[in-house]
C-alpha positions as CSV (number, residue, x, y, z in Angstrom):
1,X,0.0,0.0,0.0
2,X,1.3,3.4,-1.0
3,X,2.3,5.4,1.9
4,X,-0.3,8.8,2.4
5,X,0.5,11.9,0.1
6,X,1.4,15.2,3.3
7,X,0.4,18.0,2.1
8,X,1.9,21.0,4.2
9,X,-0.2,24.6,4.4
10,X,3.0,26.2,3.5
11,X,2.8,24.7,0.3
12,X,-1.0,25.0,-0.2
13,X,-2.6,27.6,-2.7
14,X,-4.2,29.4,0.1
15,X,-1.6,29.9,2.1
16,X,0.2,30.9,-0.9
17,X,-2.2,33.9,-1.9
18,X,-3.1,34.9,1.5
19,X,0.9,35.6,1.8
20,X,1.3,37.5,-1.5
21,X,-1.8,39.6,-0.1
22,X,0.0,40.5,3.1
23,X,3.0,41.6,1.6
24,X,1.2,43.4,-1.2
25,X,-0.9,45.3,1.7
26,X,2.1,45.8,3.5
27,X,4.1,47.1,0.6
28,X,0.9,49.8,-0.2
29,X,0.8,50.8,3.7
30,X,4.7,51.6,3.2
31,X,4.5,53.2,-0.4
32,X,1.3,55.4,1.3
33,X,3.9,56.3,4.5
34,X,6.3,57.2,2.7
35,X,4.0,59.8,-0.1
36,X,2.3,61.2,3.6
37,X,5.9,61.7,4.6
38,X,7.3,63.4,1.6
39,X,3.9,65.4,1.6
40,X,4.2,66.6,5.2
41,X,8.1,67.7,4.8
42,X,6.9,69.4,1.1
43,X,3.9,71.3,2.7
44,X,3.3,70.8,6.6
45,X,-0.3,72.7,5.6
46,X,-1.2,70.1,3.0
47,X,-1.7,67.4,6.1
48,X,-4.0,70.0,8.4
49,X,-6.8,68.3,6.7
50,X,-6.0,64.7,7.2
51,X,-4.9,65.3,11.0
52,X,-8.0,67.0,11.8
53,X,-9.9,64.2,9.4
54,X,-7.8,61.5,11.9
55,X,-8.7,63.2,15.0
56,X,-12.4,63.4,14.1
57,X,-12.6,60.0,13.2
58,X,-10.7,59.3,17.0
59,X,-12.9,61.3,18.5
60,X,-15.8,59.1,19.7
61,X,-12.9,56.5,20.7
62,X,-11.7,59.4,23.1
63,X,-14.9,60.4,24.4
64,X,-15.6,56.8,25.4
65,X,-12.5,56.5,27.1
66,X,-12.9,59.7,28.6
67,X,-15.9,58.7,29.9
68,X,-14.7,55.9,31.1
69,X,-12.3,57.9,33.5
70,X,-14.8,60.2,34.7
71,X,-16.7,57.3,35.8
72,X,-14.3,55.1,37.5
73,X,-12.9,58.8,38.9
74,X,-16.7,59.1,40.1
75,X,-16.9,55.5,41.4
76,X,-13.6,55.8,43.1
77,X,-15.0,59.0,45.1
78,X,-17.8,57.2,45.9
79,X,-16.5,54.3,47.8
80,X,-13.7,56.5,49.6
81,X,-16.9,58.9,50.5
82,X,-18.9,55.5,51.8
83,X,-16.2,54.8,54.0
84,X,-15.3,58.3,55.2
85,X,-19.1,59.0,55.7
86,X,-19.4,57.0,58.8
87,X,-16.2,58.7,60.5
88,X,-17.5,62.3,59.2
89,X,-21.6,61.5,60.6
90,X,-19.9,60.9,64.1
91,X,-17.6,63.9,63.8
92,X,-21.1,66.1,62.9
93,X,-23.1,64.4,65.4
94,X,-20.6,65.1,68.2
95,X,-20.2,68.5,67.8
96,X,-24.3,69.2,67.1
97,X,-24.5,67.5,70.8
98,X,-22.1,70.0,72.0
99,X,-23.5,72.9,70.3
100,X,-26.6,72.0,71.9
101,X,-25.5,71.9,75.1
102,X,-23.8,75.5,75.0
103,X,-27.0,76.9,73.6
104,X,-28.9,75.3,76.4
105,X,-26.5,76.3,79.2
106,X,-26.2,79.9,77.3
107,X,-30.6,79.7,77.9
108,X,-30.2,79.1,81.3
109,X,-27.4,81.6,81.9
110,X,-29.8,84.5,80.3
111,X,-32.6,83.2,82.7
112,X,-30.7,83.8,85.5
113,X,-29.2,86.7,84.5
114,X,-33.1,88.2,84.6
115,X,-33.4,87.1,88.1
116,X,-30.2,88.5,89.3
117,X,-31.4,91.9,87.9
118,X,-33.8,91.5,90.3
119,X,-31.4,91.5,93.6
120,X,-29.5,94.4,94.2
121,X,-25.6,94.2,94.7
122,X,-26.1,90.1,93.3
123,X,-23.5,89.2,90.4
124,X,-22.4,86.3,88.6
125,X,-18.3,86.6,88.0
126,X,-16.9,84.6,85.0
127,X,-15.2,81.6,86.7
128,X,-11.7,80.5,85.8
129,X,-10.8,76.8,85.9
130,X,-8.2,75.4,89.0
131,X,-7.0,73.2,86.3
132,X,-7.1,71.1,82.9
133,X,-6.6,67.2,82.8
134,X,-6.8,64.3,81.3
135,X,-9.9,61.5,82.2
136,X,-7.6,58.4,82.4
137,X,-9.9,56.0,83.3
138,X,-14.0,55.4,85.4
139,X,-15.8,52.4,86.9
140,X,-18.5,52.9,84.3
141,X,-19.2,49.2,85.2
142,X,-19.7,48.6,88.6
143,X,-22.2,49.9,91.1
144,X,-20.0,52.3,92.4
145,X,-19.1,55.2,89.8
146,X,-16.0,56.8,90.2
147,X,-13.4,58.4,87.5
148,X,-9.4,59.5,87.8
149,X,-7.9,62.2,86.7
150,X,-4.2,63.5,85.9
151,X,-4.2,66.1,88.0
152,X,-4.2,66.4,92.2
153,X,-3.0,69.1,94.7
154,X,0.4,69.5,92.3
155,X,-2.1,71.0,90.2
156,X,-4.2,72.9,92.7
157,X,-6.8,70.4,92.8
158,X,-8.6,69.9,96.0
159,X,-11.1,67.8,97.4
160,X,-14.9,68.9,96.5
161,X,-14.0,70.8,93.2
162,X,-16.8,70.4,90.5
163,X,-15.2,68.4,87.5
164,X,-16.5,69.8,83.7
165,X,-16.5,68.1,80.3
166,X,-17.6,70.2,77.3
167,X,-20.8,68.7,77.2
168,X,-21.9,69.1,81.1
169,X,-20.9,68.2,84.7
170,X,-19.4,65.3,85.0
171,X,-19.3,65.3,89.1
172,X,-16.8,66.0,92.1
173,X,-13.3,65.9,92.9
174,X,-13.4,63.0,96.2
175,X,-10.0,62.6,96.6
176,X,-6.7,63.7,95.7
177,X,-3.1,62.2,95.5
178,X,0.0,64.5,94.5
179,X,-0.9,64.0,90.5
180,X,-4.4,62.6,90.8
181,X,-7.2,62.5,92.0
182,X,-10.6,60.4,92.3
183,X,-13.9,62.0,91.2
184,X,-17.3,60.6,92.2
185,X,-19.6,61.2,89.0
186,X,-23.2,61.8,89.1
187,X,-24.6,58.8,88.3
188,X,-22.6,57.5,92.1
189,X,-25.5,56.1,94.2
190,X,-24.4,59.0,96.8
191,X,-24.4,61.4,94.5
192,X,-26.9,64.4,94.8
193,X,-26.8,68.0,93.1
194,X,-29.6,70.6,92.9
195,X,-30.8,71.4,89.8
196,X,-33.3,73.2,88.1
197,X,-35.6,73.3,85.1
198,X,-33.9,75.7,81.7
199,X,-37.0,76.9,81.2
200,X,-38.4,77.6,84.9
201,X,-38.0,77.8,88.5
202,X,-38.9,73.7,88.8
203,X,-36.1,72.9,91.6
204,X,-34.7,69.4,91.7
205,X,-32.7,67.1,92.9
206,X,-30.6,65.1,91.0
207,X,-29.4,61.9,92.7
208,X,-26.9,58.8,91.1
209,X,-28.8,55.6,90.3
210,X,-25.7,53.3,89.8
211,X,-26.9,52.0,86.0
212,X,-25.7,55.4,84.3
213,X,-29.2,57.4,84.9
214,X,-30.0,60.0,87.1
215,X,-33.4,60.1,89.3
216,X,-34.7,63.7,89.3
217,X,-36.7,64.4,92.8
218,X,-39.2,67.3,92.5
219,X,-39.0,69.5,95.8
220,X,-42.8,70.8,95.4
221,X,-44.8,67.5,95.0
222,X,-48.1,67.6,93.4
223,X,-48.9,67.7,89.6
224,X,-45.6,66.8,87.6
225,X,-44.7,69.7,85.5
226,X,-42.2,67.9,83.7
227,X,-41.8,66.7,80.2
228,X,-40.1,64.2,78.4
229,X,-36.8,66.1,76.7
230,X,-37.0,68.3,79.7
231,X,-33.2,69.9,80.4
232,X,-32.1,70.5,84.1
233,X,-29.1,72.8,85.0
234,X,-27.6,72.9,88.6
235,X,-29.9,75.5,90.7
236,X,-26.5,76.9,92.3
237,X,-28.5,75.8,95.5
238,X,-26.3,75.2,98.5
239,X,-22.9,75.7,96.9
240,X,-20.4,73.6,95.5
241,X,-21.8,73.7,91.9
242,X,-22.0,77.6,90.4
243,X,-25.3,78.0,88.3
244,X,-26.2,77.1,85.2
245,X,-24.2,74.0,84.4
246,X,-25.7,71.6,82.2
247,X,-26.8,68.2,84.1
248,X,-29.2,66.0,82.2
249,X,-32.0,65.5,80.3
250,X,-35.4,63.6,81.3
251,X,-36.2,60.0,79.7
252,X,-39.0,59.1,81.5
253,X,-41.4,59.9,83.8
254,X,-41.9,59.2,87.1
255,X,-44.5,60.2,90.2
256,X,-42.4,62.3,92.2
257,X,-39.8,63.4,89.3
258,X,-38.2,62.0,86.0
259,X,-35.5,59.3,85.0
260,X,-32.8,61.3,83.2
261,X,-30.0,60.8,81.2
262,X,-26.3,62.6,82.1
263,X,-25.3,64.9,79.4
264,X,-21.9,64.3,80.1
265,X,-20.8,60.6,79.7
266,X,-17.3,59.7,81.3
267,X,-16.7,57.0,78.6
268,X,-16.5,59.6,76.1
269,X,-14.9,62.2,77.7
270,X,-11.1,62.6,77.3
271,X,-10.2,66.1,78.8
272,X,-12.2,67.6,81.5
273,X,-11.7,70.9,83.6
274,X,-11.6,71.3,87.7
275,X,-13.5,74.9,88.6
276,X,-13.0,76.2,92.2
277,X,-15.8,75.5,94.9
278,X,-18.3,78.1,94.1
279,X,-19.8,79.7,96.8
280,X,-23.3,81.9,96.4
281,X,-22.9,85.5,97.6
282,X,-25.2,86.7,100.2
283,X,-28.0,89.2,99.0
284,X,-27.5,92.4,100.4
285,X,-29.8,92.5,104.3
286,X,-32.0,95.9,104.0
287,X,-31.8,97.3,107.8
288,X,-34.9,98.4,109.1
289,X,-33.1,101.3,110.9
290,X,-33.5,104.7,109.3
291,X,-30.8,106.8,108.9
292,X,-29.6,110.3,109.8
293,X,-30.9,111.7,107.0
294,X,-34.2,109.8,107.0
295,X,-33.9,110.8,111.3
């Protein structure tokens, strides 16, 4: 049996025109080079036309592509704006909390501004901070609520000193050490401070629950004036506390008073600052006794 004819493409007719094709197209491409290139070294304004021709024809290539930059751009900005939105919401919440707290501290300290008017020789001096420190740590956990600070009688901290976040009190120096001391907060068990209503003369007492709240005790029992959202200042009652600090807002209602909420929460408080003991100044005593020239 006769071995089996191989034919190779190489050899094939096919192969053999689709070659000659190639080199004829390439051979026309070069000749058509090389009259563009003469053309363009004989008259560089003969080309203008085909350029601007070429870059028409590119043109809807370049807008895609274009397009598809501005869109991944667009999408990249997006996801990095997703992932910084969360970071940026807190930062805007935060300070909206704090703004509202000045503006409701800055409504009680024009309410009591109206009564002082009222006494003569009664003012209200601006009162300058004993110190600033650093909130380094708070039993936020246990049924006793204490907090530390980085400060102590180095610092001219003493024992009693009201202890301020920006957002509200946050309670009172108990003890100190050379560079620290130990504050009970307001939501202590022992804890009590007199307080007051923003809007009103409804006196208060705010006293330390242990689980974070505060129970607000109405002095004047009878109907309960209070409203959920209601915001209590300290009264200035008594001492320690000056006037017109923010304390806490009520959550619930009670009989006798309101569950509220501290303003100022320890675990989110990283700087704090320690004002003097503030002590109210007596109202003047009108004597009874006329004098010369009245005599």
């Amino acid at each position: 049996m006769a071995p089996p004819t191989i034919r190779r493409s190489g050899h094939s007719k096919k192969a053999q025109v689709s070659a000659f094709a190639g080199y004829l197209i390439a051979a026309l491409g070069a000749a058509l080079g090389a009259v563009f290139l003469v053309l363009s070294l004989w008259k560089p304004q003969g080309a203008a036309p085909l350029r601007t021709e070429a870059v028409d024809v590119a043109a809807p290539a370049g807008k895609v592509g274009g397009s598809a930059r501005t869109h991944s751009l667009g999408l990249i900005d997006t996801i990095s704006g997703y992932f910084n939105a969360g970071s940026q919401n807190a930062r805007l919440r935060r300070e909206a909390e704090e703004a509202r707290i000045q503006l409701v501290e800055a409504q009680a300290v024009e309410a009591e501004n109206r009564r002082l008017k009222q006494l003569l020789g009664l003012r209200e001096e601006e009162v300058k901070p004993v110190a600033y420190a650093r909130l380094i740590g708070s039993t936020s956990s246990s049924t006793r609520r204490f907090a530390y600070l980085s400060a102590g009688r180095e610092d001219g901290v003493k024992a009693g000193m009201p202890v301020l976040s920006p957002k509200g009190l946050v309670g009172r120096v108990l003890e100190t050490g050379d560079s620290s001391s130990r504050v009970l907060l307001l939501t202590d068990s022992v804890s009590m401070v007199p307080v007051r209503r923003v809007q009103d003369d409804v006196v208060a007492f705010a006293q330390g629950r242990s689980d974070g709240s505060l129970r607000v005790r109405l002095i004047n029992l009878g109907i309960n004036p209070l409203k959920k959202g209601d915001v209590f200042v300290t009264s200035g009652a008594g001492g320690i506390y000056r006037p017109n600090i923010a304390v806490a807002i009520v959550d619930e209602l009670t009989r006798d008073g309101a569950i509220a909420r501290p303003l100022s929460n320890p675990g989110t408080t990283v700087y704090v600052a320690i004002e003097p003991v503030w002590v109210p100044e007596a109202a003047p005593v009108l004597s009874a006794e006329p004098t010369e020239t009245e005599q």
